[in-house]
C-alpha positions as CSV (number, residue, x, y, z in Angstrom):
1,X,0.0,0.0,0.0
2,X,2.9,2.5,-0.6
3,X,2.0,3.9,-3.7
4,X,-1.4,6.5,-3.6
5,X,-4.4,4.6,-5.7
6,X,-6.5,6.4,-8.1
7,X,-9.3,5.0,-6.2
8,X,-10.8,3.8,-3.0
9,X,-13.7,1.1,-2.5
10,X,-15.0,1.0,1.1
11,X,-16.5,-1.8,1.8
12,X,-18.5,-1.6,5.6
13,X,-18.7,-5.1,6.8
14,X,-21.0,-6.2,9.8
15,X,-21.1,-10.0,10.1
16,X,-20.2,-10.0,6.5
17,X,-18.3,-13.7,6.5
18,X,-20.9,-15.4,4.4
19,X,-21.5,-12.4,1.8
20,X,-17.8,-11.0,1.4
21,X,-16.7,-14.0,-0.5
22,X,-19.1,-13.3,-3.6
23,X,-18.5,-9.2,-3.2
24,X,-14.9,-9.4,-3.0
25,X,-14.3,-12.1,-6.1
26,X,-16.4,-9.4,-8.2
27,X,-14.6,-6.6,-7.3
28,X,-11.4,-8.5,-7.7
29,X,-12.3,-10.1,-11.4
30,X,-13.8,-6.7,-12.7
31,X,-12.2,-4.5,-15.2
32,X,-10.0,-1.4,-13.0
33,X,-10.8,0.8,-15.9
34,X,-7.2,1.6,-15.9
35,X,-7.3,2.4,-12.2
36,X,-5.1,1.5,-9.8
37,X,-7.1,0.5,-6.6
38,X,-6.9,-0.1,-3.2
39,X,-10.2,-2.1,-1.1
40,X,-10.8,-1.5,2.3
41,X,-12.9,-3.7,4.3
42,X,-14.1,-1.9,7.4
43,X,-14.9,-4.6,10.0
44,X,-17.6,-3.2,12.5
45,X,-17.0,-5.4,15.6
46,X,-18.6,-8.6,13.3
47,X,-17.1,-11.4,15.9
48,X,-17.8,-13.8,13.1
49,X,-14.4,-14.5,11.8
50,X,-14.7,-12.3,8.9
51,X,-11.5,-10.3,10.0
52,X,-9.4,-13.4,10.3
53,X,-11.0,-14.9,6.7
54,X,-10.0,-11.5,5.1
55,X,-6.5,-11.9,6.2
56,X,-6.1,-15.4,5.4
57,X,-7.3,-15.2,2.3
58,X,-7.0,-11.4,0.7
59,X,-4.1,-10.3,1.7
60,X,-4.4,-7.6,-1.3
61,X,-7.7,-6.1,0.8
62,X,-6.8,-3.5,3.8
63,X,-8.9,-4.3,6.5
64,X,-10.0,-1.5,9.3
65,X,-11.0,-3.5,12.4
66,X,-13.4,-1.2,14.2
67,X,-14.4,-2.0,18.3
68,X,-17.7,-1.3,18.0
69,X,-20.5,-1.0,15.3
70,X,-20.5,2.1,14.0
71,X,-23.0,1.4,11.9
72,X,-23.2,2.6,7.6
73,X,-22.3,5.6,8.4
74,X,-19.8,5.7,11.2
75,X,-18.4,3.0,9.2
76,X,-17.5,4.5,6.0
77,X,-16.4,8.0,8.1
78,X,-14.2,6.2,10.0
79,X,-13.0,4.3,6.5
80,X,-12.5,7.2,5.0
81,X,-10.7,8.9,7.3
82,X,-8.2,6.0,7.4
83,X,-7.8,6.4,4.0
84,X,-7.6,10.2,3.8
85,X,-4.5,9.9,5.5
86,X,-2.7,7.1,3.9
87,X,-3.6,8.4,0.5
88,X,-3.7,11.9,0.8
89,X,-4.0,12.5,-3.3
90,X,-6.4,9.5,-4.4
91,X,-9.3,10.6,-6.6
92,X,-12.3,8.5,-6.1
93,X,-13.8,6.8,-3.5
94,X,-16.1,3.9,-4.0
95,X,-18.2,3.0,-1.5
96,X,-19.9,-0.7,-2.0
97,X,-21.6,-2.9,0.5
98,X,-20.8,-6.3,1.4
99,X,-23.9,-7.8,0.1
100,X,-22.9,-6.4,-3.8
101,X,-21.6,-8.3,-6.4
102,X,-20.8,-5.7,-9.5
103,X,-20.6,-6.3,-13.0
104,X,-17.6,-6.8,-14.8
105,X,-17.9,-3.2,-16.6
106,X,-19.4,-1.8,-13.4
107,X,-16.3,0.6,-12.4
108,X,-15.7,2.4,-16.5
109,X,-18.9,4.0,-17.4
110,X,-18.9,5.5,-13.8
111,X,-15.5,6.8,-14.0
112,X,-16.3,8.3,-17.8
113,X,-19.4,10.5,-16.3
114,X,-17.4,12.0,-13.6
115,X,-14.1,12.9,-15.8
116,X,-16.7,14.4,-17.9
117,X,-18.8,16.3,-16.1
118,X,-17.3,17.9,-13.3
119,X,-20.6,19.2,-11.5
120,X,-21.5,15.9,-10.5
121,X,-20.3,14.9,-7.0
122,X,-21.0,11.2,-7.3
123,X,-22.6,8.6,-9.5
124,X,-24.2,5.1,-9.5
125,X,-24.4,2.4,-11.4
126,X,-28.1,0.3,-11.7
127,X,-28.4,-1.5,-8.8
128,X,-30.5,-4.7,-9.3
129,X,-32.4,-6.8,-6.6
130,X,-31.2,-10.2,-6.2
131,X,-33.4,-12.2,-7.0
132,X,-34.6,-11.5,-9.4
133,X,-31.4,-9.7,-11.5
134,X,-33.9,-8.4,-13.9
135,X,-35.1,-6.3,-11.9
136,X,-34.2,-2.6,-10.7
137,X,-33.6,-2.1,-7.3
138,X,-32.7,1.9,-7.8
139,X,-31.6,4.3,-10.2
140,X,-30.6,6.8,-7.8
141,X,-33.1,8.6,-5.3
142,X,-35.8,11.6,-5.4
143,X,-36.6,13.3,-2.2
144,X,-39.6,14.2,-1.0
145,X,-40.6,17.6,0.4
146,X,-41.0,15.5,4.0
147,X,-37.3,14.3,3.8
148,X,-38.2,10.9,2.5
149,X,-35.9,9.1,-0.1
150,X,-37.3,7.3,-2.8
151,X,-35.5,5.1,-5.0
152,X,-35.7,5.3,-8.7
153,X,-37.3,3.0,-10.9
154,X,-37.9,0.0,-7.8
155,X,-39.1,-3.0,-8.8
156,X,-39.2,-1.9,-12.8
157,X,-38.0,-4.5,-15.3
158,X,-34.2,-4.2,-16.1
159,X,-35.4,-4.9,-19.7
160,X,-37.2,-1.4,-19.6
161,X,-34.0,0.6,-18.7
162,X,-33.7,3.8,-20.5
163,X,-30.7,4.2,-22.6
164,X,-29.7,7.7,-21.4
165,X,-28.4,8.7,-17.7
166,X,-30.0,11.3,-15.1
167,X,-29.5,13.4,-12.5
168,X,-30.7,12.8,-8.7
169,X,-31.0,13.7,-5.5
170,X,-28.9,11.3,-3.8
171,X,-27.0,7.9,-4.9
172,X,-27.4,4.8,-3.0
173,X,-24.9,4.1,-0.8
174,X,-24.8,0.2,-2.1
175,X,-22.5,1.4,-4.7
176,X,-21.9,4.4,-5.7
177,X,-19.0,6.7,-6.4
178,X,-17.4,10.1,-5.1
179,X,-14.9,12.7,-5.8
180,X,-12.4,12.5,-2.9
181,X,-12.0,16.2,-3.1
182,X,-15.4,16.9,-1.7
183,X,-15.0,14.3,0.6
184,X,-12.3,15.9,1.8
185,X,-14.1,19.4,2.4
186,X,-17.4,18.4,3.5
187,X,-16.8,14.4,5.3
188,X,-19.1,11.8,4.0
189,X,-21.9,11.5,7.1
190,X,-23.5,12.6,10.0
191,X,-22.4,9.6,12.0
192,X,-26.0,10.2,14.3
193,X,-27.6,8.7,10.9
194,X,-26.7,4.8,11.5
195,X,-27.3,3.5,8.9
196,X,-30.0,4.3,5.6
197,X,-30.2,8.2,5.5
């Protein structure tokens, strides 16, 4: 881990044995878009021998061994902050959770919108349900004038995706991706918000 990556994925793990296997061996076997990358496991106090499988078998994957459960978004802060400090210039940061398995072309397209565009903050890809994979579990998020979130295009048939990409209010935090720099002036979460908002 001596040389700075061009990006970042976080991965917040809470009893995550049974699911990092299948997230980690996507991530691993996906295309780096010509990225050099660095994964980061945060561990939040999972007593389930997920720590001791990462180490035995990922070596590659940094692994953040929290005392307590911090929760989504105490997790990724405290990730982040780790990594903030270890690799002061990276670009991106990924955040994915342990339940995710991405596509092989997952990471490229993502990377393309931010380098073009540099008003957007952060992007997503389509996340599906599983089961069924044909189906859309979000295209982003609207908010409603209560504070509510609601996901984009839930439950619609993957087969009726449009073609083009658009703007929302918020990214789900199962995968998405951010530019470190805002990161680095405005932190990711208000740690109060466990885990969801």
């Amino acid at each position: 881990m001596s040389l700075t990556p061009d990006l970042v994925i976080l991965i917040v793990a809470y009893r995550g044995r049974a699911l990092l296997p299948g997230c980690l061996e996507a991530l691993l076997g996906a295309d780096s878009a010509g990225l050099t990358t660095q994964i980061v496991v945060v561990d939040n106090a999972s007593h389930d021998g997920t720590v001791e499988w990462l180490r035995e078998n990922h070596p590659q994957v940094a692994v953040l061994e929290l005392p307590e459960n911090l929760g989504f978004a105490g997790g990724n802060n405290r990730g982040w902050e780790w990594a903030a400090e270890r690799f002061p210039s990276v670009k991106y940061l990924a955040l994915v959770n342990q339940d995710v398995t991405v596509d092989l072309n997952w990471l490229r397209p993502l990377i393309v919108a931010l380098d073009a565009d540099e008003s957007l903050a952060s992007v997503q890809p389509t996340v599906l349900l599983d089961p069924p994979r044909d189906t859309i579990n979000t295209l982003g998020t609207r908010s409603h004038y209560l504070g509510f979130g609601f996901p984009i295009g839930y439950r619609q048939p993957l087969a009726e995706l449009p073609a083009t990409t658009h703007r929302v209010d918020s990214v789900s935090g199962s995968a998405c991706i951010l530019r470190t720099e805002l990161a680095r002036q405005y932190g990711l979460f208000d740690a109060r918000l466990f885990m969801y908002l």
